[in-house]
C-alpha positions, 0 to 999 in steps of 0.5 A: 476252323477255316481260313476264311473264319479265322480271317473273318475273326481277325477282321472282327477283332480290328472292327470292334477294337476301333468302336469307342460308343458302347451301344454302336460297339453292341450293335456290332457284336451282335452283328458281326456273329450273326454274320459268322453264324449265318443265324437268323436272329439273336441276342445279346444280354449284359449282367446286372447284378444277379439279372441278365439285362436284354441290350440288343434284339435282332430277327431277320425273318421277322424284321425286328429290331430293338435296342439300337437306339440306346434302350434297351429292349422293353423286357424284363431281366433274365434272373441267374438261376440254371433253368434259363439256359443264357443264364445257366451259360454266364454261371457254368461259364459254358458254351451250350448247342441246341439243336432243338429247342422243342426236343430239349428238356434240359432247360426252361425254353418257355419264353421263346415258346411263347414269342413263337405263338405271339409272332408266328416265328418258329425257333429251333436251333440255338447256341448260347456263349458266355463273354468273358473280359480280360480279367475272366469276368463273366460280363455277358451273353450271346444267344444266336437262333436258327443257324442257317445252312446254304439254301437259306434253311434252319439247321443245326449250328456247327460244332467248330461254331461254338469255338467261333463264337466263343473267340469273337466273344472273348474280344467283345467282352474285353472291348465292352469292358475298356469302353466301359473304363474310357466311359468311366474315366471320362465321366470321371474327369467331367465329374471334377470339372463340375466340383472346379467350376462349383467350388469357384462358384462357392467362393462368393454368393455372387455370381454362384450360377454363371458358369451352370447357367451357360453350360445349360445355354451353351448345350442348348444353342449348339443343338439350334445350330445343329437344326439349321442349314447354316454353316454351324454343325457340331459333332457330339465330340466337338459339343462336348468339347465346347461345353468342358470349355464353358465348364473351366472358362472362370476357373481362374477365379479360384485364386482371384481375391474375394474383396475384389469378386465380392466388390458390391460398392466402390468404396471399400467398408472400411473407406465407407465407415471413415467417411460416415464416421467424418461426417458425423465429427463435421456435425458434432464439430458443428453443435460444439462451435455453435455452443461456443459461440463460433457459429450462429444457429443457421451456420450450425443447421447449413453444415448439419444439413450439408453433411447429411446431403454428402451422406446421400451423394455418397451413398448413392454414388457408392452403389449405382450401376452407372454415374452421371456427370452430375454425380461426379461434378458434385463428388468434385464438388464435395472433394473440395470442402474442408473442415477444422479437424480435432487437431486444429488442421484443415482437412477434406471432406472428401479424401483422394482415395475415396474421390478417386473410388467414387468416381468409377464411372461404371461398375464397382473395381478401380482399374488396378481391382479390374486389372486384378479381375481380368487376370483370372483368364490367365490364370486360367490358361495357366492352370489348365497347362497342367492338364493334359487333355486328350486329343478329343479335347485339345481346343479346351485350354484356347477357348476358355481362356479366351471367352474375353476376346472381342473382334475388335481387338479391344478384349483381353489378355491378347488383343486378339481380333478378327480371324484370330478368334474361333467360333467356339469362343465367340459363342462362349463370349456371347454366352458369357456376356448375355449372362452377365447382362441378365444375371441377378446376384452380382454385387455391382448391378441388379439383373437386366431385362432379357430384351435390354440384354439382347439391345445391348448384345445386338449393338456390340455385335452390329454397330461395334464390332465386337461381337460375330453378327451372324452368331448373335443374331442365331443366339438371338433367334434360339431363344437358348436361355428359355428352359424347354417346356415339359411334356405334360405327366401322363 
């Protein structure tokens, strides 16, 4: 082996050893031993079970090329058995040299035969090396055809090729199979992202699709943003980065009680049964005073009537989205009546606690529930601590515990504002948001209509100063919440 081709390995070891995308790293494979070889075309097979699988198709003569686009060449698998001589290669685990196809019985040559009469190309010479890994796998193929001598002629492959090949596929073997490991490993770890995220989701029948439904989003409006010529550009690791944080943002919610996530009223059940219950003691109370004579039959019938009118106040004070200052003067209202409890002692309709409760203004959590909700983001941040995430995903742990930030200042838990939030948790924010306004199982409000939601989105964003503008409005104009039209089945 010369100087120069043991140079030329080298160098081929450092190039494949760098690639971490396996279809680019075949590419490369198949290339750089061409190169070697200086051979016309080739191609490169990977085992499939009991099966060679075409994976990439090369002819120079011919200009031809298939499988760099991820797919694999649209031909059928080559079955293991010794008459194929890529096949018989893998199960010999040997090198075979063929100077002349067409003055060799030995093996089936068939297939190319019939790819010559299809294209006009003419094969002659071939050499036929199995890939090993590193645990002596056989993984693979390489099948080089018509070896090219200085003038550009076919000729016969050198001996000494073989020993060539041979070394730059030993490297290839063991390349493809840690990029396999590294895939497998990643795929491994998305894998449990997924079951994390799914077993908050689990935990209550509310909000199960939230954190699914902004991944979907998510992937969709960075590809928006990928199209246009805008200052937004997202390589494939920094998306993928992105969308493992959308996947862990409530990973918090695991510990967050249920009475507190599972809120759909303000009053707690138990509050709400003692309530009725006193109601119902203020109306028998009635009839039994009106039966001793204690009441006329019209001061009966006011307190019956005016107790069942306390009942629907608080009914629907209890469930409403939003109450308005008449809802609460007339809670206030009714906080101030009593009745002449079975003790004798006057007591209030409306007791402190339910009043306070009632008189939420918004949503369904008292500020110590809210403040128990809100702790969910630093818990995320202390949970995802534990993780030791690889360089390619180091921002994760920052923008998911983050995605309650505001640029005014007025989010949560860090105040953070202005410059002091990335992009990312801005789009994370506005993704959350969006699917909090139009989401339809949360216990506290009904879903919003899509454009209500985006009125409200584009109010934060450009009379509050809450939101980034320029990225609400691009989110806006994505329209990433549509699920993309199918192509008709042929």
């Amino acid at each position: 082996m010369r100087q120069e081709q043991i140079k030329k390995i080298l160098e081929v070891g450092v190039l494949l050893s760098a690639e971490r995308n396996l279809n680019r790293l075949l590419e490369r494979i198949l290339a750089c031993v061409m190169d070697l070889t200086r051979c016309d075309a080739g191609t490169l097979y990977l085992r499939d079970g009991e099966t060679l699988r075409f994976q990439i198709m090369r002819n120079d003569t011919l200009r031809t090329y298939s499988g760099g686009d991820g797919r694999a060449p649209e031909l059928p698998p080559v079955p293991l058995c010794r008459e194929n001589v890529c096949a018989l290669a893998l199960l010999d685990d040997r090198t075979i040299r063929i100077e002349d196809v067409r003055r060799c019985a030995d093996y089936d040559f068939s297939g190319p035969i019939r790819y010559d009469a299809l294209t006009g190309y003419w094969t002659r010479s071939m050499l036929v090396v199995p890939m090993r890994n590193r645990a002596g796998e056989r993984i693979g193929v390489l099948q080089l055809i018509n070896a090219l001598d200085e003038s550009g002629q076919v000729c016969a492959f050198a001996p000494e090729m073989g020993l060539l090949v041979e070394s730059v596929a030993s490297q290839a073997a063991i390349t493809i199979q840690n990029v396999r490991y590294i895939g497998e490993i990643k795929g491994l770890f998305q894998s449990f992202v997924r079951v994390m995220s799914s077993a908050v989701d689990e935990r209550t029948p509310y909000n199960g699709s939230h954190t699914r439904h902004m991944a979907a989003y998510g992937g969709r409006f960075i590809d928006y943003l990928n199209a246009q010529d805008g200052p937004y550009r997202f390589s494939p690791a920094r998306k993928e980065e992105l969308l493992m944080s959308i996947w862990l943002h409530d990973i918090g919610k695991l510990v967050t009680p249920l009475e507190v996530m599972n809120k759909m009223a303000r009053l707690l059940p138990e509050q709400h049964q003692a309530f009725l219950h006193r109601m119902e003691v203020i109306r028998c109370q009635a009839e039994i005073d009106w039966l001793a004579g204690r009441l006329t039959e019209a001061e009966r019938d006011g307190l019956i009537q005016a107790s069942r009118d306390a009942v629907q106040l608080v009914e629907e004070a209890n469930t409403a989205g939003y109450l308005t200052d008449g809802q609460l003067a007339a809670l206030d209202q009714l906080r101030t009546r009593t009745y002449r409890a079975e003790d004798g002692v006057q007591r209030p309709w409306l007791i402190r606690e339910e009043h306070a409760m009632l008189s939420i203004r918004k949503g369904t959590l008292s500020e110590e529930e809210r403040s128990i909700m809100e702790e969910h983001v630093q818990i995320t941040d202390k949970l995802l601590s534990q993780i030791h995430f690889s360089a390619d995903l180091v921002h994760v742990r920052e923008w998911a515990a983050s995605h309650h930030e505001l640029l005014d200042g007025s989010g949560y838990p860090n105040h953070r504002r202005g410059d002091e939030i990335p992009t990312e948790v801005r789009i994370i924010t506005i993704l959350d948001i969006f699917d909090a306004l139009v989401a339809d199982d949360r216990p506290y409000k009904p879903g919003m209509p899509v454009e209500k939601a985006l009125s409200i989105l584009e109010s934060m964003a450009e009379r509050e100063g809450k939101l980034d503008p320029a990225l609400t409005r691009l989110f806006i104009a994505s329209r990433c919440w549509e699920e993309p039209e199918q192509p008709p089945q042929t």
